[in-house]
Every structure is written in structure tokens, then in C-alpha cells.
C-alpha positions in Angstrom: -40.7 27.2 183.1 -41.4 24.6 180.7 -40.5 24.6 176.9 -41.6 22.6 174.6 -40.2 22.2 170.3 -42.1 20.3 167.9 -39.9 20.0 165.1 -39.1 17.4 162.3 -35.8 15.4 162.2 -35.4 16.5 158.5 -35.2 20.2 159.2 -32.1 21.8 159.0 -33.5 25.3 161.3 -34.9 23.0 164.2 -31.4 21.2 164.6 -30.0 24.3 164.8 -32.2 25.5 167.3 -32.0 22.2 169.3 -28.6 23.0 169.5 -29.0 27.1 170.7 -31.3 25.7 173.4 -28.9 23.5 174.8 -25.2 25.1 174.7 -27.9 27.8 176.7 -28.9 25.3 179.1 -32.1 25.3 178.4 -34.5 22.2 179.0 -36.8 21.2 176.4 -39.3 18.6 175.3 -39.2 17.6 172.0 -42.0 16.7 170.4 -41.4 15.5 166.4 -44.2 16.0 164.5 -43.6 12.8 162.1 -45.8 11.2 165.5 -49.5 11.9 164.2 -50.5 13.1 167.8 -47.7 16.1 168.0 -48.9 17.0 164.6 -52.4 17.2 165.6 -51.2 19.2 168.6 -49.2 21.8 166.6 -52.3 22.1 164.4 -54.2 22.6 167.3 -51.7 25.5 168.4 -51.9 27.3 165.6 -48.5 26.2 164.5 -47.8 26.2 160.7 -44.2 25.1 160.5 -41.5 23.9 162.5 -39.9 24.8 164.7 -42.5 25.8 167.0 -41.8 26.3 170.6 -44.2 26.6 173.6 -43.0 28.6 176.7 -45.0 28.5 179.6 -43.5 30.4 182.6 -45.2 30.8 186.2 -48.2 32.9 186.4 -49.9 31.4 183.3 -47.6 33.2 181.3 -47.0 31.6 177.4 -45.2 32.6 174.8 -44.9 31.1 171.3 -42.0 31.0 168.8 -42.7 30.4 164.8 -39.2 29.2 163.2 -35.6 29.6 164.4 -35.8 33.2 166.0 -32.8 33.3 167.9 -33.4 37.1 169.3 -36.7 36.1 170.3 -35.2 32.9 172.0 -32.8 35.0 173.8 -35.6 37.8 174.7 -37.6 34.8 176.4 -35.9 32.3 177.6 -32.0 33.2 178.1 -32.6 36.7 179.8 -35.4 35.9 182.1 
């Protein structure tokens, strides 16, 4: 599985999910979208606002996360 955040060091809901992810053990790339590149690639996503997370899981499976959804995050990545 492979998780990816793009988020913004000046939001308060992507530090707190930063810090969900990993007191669950999950591993995550961070990608802050201050970098013109990772805001072009959030764009290209689809993404509106931070945080956004990317799962990808074997067999092609992704999944997407708009904001701090911590059920969602649970539903996904906690509980596989």
C-alpha cells in the first residue's frame, strides 16, 4: 500500500492528521503543496484543499481522502 498527503505546513487539520497516521503506524509521503510541482499535482487530482491523501493498495485499487476524515482513514487504511 502506498499513501501519499499533500498538505500545507500552515494547516492546523493536516498536522493533525500527520499525527493520526503515525501514532497508527501508517507510512506516508508527504508532499507540501507550498512546492509548485505538488500543487500542480493536487490540481491534477482533482484535489481542492488540503489535506488530500492518495491510497493506492494492490490490485490497482485507489482511494482518495478530501480533509481530515478520520472515519474514512480508519475505514481505509487502519482496518485493512
Amino acid at each position: 500500500m502506498e499513501v501519499i498527503v499533500y498538505s500545507s505546513n500552515r494547516c492546523g487539520f493536516c498536522a493533525k492528521q500527520n499525527e493520526y497516521l503515525t501514532e497508527n503506524g501508517v507510512v506516508f509521503e508527504e508532499k507540501d503543496i507550498n512546492n509548485a510541482v505538488f500543487f500542480q499535482e493536487l490540481k491534477e487530482l482533482g484535489g481542492t484543499g488540503v489535506p488530500f491523501t492518495i491510497v493506492k493498495k494492490a490490485g490497482g485499487n485507489v482511494s482518495t481522502i478530501a480533509g481530515f476524515d478520520r472515519e474514512k482513514l480508519s475505514e481505509i487504511l487502519i482496518q485493512q
